[in-house]
PDB file of N, CA, C and O in Angstrom:
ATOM      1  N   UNK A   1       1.162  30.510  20.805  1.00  0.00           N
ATOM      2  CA  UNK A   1       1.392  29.516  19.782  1.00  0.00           C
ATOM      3  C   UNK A   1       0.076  29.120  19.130  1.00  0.00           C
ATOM      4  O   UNK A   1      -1.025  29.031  19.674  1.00  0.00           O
ATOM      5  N   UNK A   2       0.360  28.927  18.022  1.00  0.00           N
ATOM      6  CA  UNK A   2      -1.204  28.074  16.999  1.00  0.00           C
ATOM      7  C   UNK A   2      -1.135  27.055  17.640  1.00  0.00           C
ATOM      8  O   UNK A   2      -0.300  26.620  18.433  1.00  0.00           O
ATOM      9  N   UNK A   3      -2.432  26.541  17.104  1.00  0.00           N
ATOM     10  CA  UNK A   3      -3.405  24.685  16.866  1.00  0.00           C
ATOM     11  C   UNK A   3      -1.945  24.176  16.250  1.00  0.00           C
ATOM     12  O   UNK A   3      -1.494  23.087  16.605  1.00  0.00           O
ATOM     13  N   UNK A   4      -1.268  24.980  15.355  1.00  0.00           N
ATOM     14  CA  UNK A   4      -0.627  24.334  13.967  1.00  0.00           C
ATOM     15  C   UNK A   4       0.714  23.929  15.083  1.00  0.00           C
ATOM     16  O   UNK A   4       1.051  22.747  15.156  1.00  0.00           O
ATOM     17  N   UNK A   5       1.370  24.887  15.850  1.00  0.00           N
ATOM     18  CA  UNK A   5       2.422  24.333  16.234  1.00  0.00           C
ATOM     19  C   UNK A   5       2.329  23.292  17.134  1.00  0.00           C
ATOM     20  O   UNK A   5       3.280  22.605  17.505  1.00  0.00           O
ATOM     21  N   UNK A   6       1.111  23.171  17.507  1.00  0.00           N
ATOM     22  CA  UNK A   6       1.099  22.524  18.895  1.00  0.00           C
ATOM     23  C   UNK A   6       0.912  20.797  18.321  1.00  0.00           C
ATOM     24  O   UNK A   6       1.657  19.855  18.593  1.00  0.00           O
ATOM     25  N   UNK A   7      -0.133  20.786  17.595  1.00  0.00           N
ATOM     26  CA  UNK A   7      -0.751  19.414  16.947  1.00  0.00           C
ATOM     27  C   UNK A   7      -0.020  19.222  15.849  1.00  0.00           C
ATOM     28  O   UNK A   7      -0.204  19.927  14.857  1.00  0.00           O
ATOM     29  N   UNK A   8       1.263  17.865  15.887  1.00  0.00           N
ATOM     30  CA  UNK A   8       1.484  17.313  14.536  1.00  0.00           C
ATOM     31  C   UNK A   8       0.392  16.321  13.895  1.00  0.00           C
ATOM     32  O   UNK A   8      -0.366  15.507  14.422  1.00  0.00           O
ATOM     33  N   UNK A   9       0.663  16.815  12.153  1.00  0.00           N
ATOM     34  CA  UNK A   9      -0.017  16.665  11.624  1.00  0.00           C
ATOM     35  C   UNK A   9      -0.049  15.112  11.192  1.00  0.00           C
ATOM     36  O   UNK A   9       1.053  14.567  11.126  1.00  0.00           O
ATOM     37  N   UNK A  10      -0.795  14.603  10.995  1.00  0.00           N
ATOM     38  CA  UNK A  10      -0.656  13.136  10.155  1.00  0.00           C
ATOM     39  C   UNK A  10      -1.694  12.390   9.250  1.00  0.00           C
ATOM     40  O   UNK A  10      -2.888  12.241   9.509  1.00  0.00           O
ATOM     41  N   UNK A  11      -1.099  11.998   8.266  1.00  0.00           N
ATOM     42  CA  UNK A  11      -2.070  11.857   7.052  1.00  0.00           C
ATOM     43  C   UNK A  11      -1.941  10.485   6.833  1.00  0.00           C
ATOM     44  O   UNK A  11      -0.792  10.056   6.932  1.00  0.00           O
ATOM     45  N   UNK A  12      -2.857   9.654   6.551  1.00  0.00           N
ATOM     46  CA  UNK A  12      -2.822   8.232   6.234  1.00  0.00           C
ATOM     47  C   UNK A  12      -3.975   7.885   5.153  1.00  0.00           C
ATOM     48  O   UNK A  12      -5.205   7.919   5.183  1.00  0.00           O
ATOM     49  N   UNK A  13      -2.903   7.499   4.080  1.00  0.00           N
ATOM     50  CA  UNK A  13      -4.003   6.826   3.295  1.00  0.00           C
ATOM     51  C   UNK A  13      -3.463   5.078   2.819  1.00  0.00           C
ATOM     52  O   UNK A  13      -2.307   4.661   2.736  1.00  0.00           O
ATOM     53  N   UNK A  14      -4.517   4.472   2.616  1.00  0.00           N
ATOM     54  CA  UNK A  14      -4.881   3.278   2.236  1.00  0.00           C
ATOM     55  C   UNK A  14      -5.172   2.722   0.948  1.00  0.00           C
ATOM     56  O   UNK A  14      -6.139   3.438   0.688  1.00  0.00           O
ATOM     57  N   UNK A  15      -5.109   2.328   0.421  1.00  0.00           N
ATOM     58  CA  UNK A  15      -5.288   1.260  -0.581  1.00  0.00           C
ATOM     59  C   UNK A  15      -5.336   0.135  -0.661  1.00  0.00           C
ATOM     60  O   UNK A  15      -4.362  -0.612  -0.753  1.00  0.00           O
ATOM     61  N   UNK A  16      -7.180  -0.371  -0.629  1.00  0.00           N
ATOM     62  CA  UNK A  16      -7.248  -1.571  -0.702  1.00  0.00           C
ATOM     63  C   UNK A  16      -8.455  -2.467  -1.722  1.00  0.00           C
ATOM     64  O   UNK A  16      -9.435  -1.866  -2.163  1.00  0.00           O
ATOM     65  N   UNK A  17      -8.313  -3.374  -1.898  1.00  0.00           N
ATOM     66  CA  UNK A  17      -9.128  -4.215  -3.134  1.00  0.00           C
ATOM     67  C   UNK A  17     -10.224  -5.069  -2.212  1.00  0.00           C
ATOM     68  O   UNK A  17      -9.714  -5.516  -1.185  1.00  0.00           O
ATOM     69  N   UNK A  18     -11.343  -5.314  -2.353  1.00  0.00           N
ATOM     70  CA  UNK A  18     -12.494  -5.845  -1.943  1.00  0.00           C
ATOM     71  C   UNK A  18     -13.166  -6.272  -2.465  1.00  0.00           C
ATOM     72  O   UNK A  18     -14.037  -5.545  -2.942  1.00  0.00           O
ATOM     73  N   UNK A  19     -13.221  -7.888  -2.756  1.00  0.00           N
ATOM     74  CA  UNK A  19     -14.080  -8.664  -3.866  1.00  0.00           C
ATOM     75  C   UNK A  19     -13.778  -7.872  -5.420  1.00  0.00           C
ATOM     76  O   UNK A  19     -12.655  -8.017  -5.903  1.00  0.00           O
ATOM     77  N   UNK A  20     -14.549  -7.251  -5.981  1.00  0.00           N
ATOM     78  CA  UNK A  20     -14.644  -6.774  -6.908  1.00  0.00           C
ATOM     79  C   UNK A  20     -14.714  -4.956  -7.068  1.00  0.00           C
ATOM     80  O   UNK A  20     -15.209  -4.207  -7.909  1.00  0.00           O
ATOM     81  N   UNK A  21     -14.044  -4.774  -5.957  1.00  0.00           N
ATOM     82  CA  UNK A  21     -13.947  -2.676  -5.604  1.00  0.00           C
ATOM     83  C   UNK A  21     -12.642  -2.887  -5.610  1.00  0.00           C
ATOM     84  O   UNK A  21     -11.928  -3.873  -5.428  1.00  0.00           O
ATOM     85  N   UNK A  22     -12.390  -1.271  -5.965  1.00  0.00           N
ATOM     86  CA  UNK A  22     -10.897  -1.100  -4.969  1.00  0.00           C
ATOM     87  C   UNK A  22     -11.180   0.188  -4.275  1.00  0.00           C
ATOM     88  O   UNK A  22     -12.002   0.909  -4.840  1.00  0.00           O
ATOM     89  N   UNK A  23     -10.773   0.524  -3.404  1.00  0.00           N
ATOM     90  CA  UNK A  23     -10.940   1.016  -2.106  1.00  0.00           C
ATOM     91  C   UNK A  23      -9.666   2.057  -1.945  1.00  0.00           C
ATOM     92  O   UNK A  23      -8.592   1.581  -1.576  1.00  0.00           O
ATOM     93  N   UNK A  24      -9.784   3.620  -2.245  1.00  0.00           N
ATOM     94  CA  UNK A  24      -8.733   4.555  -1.416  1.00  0.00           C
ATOM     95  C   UNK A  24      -9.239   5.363  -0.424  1.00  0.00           C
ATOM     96  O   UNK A  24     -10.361   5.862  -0.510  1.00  0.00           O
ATOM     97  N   UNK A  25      -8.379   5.559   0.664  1.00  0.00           N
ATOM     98  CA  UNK A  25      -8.989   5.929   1.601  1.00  0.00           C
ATOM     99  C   UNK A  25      -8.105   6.932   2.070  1.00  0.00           C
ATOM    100  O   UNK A  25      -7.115   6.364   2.530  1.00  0.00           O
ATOM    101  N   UNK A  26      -7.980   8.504   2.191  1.00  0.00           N
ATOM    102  CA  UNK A  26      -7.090   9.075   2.970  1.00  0.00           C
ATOM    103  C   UNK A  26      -8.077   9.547   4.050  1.00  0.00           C
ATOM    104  O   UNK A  26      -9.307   9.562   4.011  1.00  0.00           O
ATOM    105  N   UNK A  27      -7.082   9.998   5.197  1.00  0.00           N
ATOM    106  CA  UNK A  27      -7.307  10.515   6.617  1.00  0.00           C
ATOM    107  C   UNK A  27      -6.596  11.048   6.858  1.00  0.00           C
ATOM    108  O   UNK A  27      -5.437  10.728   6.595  1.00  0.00           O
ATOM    109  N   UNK A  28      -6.919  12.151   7.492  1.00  0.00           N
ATOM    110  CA  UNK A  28      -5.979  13.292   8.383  1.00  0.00           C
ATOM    111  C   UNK A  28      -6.403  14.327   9.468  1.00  0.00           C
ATOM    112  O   UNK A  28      -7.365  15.075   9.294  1.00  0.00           O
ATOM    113  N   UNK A  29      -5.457  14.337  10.868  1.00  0.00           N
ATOM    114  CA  UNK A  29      -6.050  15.034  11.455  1.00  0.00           C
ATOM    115  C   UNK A  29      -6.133  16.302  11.835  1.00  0.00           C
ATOM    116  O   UNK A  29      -6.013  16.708  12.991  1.00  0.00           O
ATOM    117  N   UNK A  30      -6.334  16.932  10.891  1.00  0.00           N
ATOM    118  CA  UNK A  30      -6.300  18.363  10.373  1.00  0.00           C
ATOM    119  C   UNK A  30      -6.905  18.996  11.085  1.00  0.00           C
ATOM    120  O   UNK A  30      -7.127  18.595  12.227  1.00  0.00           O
ATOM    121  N   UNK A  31      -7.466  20.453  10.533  1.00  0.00           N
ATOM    122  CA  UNK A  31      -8.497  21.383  11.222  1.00  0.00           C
ATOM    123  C   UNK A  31      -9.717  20.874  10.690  1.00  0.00           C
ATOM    124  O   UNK A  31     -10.589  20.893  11.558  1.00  0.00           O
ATOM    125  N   UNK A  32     -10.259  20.264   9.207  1.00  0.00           N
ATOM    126  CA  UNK A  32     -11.162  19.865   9.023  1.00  0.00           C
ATOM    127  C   UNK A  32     -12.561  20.611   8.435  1.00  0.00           C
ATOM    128  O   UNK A  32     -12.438  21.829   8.303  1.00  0.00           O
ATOM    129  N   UNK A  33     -13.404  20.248   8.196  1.00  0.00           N
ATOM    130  CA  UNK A  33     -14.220  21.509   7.525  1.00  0.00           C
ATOM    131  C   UNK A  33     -15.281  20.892   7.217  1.00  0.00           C
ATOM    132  O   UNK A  33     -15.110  19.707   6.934  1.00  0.00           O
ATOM    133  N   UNK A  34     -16.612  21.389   7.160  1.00  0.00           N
ATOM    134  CA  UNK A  34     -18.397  20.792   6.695  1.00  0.00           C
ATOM    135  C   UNK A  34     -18.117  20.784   5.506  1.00  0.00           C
ATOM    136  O   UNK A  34     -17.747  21.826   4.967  1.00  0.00           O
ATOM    137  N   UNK A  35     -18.204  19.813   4.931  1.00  0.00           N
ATOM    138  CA  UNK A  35     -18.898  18.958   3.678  1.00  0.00           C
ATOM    139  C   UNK A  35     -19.573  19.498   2.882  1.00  0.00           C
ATOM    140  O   UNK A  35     -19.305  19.807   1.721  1.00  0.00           O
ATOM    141  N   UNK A  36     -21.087  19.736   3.851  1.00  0.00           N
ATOM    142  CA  UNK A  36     -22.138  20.042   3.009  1.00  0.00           C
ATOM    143  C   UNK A  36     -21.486  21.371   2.896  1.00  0.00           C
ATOM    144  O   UNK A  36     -21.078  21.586   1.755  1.00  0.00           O
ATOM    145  N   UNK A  37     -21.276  22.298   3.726  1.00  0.00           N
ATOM    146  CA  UNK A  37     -21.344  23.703   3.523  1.00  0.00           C
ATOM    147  C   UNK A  37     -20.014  24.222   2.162  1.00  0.00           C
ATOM    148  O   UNK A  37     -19.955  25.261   1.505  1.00  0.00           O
ATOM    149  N   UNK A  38     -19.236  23.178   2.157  1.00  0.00           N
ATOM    150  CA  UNK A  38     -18.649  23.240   0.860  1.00  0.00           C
ATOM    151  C   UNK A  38     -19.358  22.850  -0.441  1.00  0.00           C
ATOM    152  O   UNK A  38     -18.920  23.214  -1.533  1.00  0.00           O
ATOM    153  N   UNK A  39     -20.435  22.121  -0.309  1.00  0.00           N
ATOM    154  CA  UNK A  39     -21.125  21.937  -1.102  1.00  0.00           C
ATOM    155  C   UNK A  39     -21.929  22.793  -1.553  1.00  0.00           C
ATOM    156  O   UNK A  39     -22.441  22.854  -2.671  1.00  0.00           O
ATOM    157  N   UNK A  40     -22.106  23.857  -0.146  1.00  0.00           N
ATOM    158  CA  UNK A  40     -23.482  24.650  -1.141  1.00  0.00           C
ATOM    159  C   UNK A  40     -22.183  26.085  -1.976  1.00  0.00           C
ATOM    160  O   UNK A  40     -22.641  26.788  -2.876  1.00  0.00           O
ATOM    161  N   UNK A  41     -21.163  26.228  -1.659  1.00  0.00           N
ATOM    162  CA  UNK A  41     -20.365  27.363  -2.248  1.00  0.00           C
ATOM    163  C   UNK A  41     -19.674  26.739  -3.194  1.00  0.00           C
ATOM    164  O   UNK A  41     -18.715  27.275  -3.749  1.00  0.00           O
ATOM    165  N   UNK A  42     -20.052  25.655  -3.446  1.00  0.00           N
ATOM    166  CA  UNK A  42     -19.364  24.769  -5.000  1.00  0.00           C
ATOM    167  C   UNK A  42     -17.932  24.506  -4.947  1.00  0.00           C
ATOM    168  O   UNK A  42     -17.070  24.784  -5.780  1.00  0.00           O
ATOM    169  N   UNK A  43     -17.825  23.894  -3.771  1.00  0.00           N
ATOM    170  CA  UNK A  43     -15.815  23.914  -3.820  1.00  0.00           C
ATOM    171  C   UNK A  43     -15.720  23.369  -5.226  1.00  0.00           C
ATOM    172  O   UNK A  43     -16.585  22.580  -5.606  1.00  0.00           O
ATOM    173  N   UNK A  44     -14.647  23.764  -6.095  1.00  0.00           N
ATOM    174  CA  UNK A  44     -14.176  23.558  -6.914  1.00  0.00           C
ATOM    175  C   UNK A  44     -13.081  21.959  -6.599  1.00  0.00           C
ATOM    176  O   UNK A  44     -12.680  21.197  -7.479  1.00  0.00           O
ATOM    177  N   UNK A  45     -12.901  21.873  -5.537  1.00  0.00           N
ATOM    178  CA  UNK A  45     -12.097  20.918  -5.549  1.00  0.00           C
ATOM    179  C   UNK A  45     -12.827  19.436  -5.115  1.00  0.00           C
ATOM    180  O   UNK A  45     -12.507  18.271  -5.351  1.00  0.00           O
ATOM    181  N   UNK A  46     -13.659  19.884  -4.566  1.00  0.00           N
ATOM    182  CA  UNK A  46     -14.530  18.853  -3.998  1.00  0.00           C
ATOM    183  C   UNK A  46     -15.694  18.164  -5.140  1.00  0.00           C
ATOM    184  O   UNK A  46     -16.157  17.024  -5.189  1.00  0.00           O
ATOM    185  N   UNK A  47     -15.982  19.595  -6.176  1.00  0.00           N
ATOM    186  CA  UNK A  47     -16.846  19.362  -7.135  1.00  0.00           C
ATOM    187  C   UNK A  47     -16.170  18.416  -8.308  1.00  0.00           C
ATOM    188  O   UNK A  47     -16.847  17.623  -8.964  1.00  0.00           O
ATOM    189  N   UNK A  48     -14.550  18.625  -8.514  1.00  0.00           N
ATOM    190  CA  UNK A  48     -14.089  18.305  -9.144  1.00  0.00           C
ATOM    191  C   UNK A  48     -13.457  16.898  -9.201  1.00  0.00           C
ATOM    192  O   UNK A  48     -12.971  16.445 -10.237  1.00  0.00           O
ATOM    193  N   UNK A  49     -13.493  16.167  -7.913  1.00  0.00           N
ATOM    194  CA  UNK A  49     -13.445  15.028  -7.448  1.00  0.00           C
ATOM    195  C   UNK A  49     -14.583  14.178  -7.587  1.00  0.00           C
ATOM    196  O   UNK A  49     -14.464  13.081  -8.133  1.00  0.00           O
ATOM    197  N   UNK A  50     -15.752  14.615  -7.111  1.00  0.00           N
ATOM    198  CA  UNK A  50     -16.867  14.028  -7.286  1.00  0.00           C
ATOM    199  C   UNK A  50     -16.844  13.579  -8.398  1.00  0.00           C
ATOM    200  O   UNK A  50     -16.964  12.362  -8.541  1.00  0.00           O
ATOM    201  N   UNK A  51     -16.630  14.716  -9.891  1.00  0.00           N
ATOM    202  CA  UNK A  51     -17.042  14.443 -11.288  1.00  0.00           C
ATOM    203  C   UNK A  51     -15.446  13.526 -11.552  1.00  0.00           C
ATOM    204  O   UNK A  51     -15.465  12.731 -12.493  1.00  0.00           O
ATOM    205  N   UNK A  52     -14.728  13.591 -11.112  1.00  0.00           N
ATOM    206  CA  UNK A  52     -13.794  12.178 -11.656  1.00  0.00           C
ATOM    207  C   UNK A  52     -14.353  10.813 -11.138  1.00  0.00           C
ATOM    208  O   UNK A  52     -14.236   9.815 -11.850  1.00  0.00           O
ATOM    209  N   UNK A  53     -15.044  10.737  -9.740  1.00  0.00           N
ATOM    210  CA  UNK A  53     -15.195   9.657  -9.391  1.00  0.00           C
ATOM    211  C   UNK A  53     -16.038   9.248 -10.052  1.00  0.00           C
ATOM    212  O   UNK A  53     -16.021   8.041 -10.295  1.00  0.00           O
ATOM    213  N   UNK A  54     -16.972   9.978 -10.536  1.00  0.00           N
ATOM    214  CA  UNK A  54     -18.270   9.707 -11.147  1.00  0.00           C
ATOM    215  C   UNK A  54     -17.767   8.647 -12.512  1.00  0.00           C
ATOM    216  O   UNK A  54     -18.000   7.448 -12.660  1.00  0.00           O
ATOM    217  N   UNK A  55     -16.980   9.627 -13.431  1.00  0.00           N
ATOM    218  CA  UNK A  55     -16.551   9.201 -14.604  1.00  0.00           C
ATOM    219  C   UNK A  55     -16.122   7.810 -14.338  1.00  0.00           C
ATOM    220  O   UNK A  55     -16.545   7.021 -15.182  1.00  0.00           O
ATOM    221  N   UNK A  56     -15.204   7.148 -13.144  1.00  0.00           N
ATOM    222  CA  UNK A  56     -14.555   5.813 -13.035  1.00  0.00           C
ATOM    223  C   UNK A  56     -15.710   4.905 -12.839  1.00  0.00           C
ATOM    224  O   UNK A  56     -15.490   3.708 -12.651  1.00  0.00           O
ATOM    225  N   UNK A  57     -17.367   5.534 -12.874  1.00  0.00           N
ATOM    226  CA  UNK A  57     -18.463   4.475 -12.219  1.00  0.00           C
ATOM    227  C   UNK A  57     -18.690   4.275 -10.614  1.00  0.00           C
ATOM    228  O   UNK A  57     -19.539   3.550 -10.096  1.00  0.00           O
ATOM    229  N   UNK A  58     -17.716   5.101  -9.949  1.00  0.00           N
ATOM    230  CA  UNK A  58     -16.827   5.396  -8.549  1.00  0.00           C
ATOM    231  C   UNK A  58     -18.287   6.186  -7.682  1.00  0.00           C
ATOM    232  O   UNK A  58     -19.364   6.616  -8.096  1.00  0.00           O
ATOM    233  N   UNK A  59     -17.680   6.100  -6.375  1.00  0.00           N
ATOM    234  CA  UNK A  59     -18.575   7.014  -5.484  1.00  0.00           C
ATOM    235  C   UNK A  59     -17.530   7.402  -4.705  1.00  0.00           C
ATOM    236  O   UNK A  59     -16.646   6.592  -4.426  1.00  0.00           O
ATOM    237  N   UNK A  60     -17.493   8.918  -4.175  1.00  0.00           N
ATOM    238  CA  UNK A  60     -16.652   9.881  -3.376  1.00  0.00           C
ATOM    239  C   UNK A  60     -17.718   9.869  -2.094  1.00  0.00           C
ATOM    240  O   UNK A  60     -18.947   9.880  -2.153  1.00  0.00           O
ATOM    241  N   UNK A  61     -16.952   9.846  -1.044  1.00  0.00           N
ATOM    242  CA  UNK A  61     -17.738  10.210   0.361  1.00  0.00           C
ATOM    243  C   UNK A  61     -16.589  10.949   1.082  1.00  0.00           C
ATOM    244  O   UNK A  61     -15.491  10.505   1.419  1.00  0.00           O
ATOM    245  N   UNK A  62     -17.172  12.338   1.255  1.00  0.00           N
ATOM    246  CA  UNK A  62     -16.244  12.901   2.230  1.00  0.00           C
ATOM    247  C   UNK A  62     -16.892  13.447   3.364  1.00  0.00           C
ATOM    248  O   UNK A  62     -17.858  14.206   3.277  1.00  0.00           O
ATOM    249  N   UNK A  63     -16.275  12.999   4.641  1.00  0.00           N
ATOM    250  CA  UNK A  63     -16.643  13.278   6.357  1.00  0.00           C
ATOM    251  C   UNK A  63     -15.554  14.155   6.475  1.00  0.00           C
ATOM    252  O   UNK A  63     -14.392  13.939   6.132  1.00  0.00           O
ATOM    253  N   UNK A  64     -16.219  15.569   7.196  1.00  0.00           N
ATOM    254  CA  UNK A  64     -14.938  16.303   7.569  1.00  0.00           C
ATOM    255  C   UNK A  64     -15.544  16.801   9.118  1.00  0.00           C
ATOM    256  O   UNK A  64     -16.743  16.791   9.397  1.00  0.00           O
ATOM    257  N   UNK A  65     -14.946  17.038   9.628  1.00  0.00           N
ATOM    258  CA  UNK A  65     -15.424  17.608  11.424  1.00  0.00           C
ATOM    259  C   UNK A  65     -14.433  18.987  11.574  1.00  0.00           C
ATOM    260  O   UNK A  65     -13.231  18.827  11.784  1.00  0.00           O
ATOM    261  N   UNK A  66     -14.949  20.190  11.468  1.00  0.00           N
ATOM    262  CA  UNK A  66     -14.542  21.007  11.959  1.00  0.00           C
ATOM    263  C   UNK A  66     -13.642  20.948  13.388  1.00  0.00           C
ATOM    264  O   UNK A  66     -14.230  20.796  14.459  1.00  0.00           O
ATOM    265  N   UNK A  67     -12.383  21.061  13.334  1.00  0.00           N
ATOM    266  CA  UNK A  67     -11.177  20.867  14.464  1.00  0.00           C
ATOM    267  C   UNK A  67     -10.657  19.668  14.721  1.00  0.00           C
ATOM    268  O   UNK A  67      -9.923  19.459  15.688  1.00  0.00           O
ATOM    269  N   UNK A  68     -11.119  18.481  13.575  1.00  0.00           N
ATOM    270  CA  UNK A  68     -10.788  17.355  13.905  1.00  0.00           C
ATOM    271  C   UNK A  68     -10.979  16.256  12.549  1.00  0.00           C
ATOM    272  O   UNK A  68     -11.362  15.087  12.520  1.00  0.00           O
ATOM    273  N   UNK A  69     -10.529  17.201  11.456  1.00  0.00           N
ATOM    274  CA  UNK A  69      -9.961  15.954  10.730  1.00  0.00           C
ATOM    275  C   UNK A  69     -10.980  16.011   9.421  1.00  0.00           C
ATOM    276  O   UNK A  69     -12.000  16.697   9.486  1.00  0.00           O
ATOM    277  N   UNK A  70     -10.644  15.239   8.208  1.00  0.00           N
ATOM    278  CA  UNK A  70     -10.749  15.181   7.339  1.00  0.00           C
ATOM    279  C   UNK A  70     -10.390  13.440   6.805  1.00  0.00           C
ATOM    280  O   UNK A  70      -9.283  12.903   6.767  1.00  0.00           O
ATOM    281  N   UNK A  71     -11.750  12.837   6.430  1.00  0.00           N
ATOM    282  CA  UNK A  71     -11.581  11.601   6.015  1.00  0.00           C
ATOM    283  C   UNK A  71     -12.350  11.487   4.327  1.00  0.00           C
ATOM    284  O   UNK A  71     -13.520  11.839   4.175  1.00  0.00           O
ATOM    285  N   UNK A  72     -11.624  11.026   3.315  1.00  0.00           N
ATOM    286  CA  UNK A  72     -12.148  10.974   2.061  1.00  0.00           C
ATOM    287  C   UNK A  72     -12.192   9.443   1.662  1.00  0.00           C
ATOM    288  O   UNK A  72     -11.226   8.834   2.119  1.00  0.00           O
ATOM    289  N   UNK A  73     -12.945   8.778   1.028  1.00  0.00           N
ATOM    290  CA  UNK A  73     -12.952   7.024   0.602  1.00  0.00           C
ATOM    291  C   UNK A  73     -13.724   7.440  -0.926  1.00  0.00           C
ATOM    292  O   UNK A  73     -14.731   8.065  -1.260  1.00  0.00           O
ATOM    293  N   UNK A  74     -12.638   6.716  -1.596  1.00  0.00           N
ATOM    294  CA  UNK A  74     -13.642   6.386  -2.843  1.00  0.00           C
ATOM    295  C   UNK A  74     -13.579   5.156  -3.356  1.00  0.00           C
ATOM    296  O   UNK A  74     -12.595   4.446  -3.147  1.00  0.00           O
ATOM    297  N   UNK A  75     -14.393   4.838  -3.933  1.00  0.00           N
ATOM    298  CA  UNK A  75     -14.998   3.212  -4.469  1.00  0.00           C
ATOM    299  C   UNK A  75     -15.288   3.040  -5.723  1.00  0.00           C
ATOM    300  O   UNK A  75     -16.356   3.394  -6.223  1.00  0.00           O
ATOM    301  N   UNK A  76     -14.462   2.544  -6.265  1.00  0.00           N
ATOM    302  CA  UNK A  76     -14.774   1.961  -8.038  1.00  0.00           C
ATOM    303  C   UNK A  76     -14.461   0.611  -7.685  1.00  0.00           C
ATOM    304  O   UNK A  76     -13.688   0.037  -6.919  1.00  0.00           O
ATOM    305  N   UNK A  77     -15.478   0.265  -8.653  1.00  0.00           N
ATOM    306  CA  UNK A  77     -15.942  -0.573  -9.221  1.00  0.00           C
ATOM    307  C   UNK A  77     -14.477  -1.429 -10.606  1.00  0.00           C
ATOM    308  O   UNK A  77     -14.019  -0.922 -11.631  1.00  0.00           O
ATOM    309  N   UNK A  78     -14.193  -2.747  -9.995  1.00  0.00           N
ATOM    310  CA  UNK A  78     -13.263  -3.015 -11.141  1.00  0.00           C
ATOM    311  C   UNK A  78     -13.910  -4.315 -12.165  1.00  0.00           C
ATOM    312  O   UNK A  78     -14.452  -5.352 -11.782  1.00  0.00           O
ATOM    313  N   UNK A  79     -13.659  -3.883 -13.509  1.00  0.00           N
ATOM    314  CA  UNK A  79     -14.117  -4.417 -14.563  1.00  0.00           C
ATOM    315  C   UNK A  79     -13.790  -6.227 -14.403  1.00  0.00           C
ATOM    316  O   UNK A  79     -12.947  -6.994 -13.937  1.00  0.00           O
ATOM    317  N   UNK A  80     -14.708  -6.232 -14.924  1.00  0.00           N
ATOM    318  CA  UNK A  80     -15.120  -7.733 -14.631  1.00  0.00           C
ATOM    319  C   UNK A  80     -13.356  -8.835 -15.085  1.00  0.00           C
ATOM    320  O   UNK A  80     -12.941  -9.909 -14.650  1.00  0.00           O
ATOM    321  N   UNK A  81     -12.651  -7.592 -16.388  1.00  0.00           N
ATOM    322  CA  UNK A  81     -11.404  -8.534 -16.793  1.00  0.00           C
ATOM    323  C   UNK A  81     -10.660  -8.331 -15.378  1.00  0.00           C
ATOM    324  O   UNK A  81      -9.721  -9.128 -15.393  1.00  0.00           O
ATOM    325  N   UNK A  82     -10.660  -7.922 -14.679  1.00  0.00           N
ATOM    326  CA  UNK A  82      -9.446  -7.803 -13.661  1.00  0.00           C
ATOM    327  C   UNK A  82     -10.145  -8.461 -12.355  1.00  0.00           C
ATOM    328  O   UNK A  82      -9.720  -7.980 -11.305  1.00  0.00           O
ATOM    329  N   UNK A  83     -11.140  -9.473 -12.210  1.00  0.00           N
ATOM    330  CA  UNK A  83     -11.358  -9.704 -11.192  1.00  0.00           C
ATOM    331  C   UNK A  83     -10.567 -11.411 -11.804  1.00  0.00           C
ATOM    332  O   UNK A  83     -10.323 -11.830 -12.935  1.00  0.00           O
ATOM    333  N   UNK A  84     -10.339 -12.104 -10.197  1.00  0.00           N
ATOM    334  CA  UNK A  84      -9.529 -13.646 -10.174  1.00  0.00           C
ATOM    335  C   UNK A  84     -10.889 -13.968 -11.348  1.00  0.00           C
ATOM    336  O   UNK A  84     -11.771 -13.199 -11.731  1.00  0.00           O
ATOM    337  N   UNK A  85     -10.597 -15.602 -11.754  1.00  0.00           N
ATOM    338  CA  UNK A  85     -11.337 -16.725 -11.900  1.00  0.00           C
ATOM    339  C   UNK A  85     -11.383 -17.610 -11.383  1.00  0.00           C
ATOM    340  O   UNK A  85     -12.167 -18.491 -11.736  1.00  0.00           O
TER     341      UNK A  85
END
């Protein structure tokens, strides 16, 4: 039998607001994969996230661990009209 049949899978993401951020957060405990080393072969998908987050004023952070999971958070920044008074 695989990793795959043996380990169910589970994905959790979050959404949350913080002072003046808002905050998404998925997790999963996948097979998982290096970061950087996607970085140096230009994932297209990873590259392509970055440059949206960028555009929102946003920051992307992705932690991945080979055999154990995959965690992504990104952080924008919300415009001053949408914060309380």
């Amino acid at each position: 039998m695989s990793r795959a049949t043996l380990t169910p899978r589970r994905v959790e993401a979050r959404l949350e607001r913080e002072a003046d951020q808002l905050i998404f957060q998925v997790h999963d405990n996948g097979r998982g994969f290096d970061p950087e080393e996607a970085k140096a072969r230009m994932s297209l998908g990873l590259v392509g996230m970055q440059e949206r987050a960028l555009l929102l004023n946003g920051e992307l952070k992705v932690e991945g661990v080979p055999g154990a999971g995959t965690t992504i958070a990104l952080r924008i920044a919300l415009p001053p009209s949408t914060l309380p008074k």
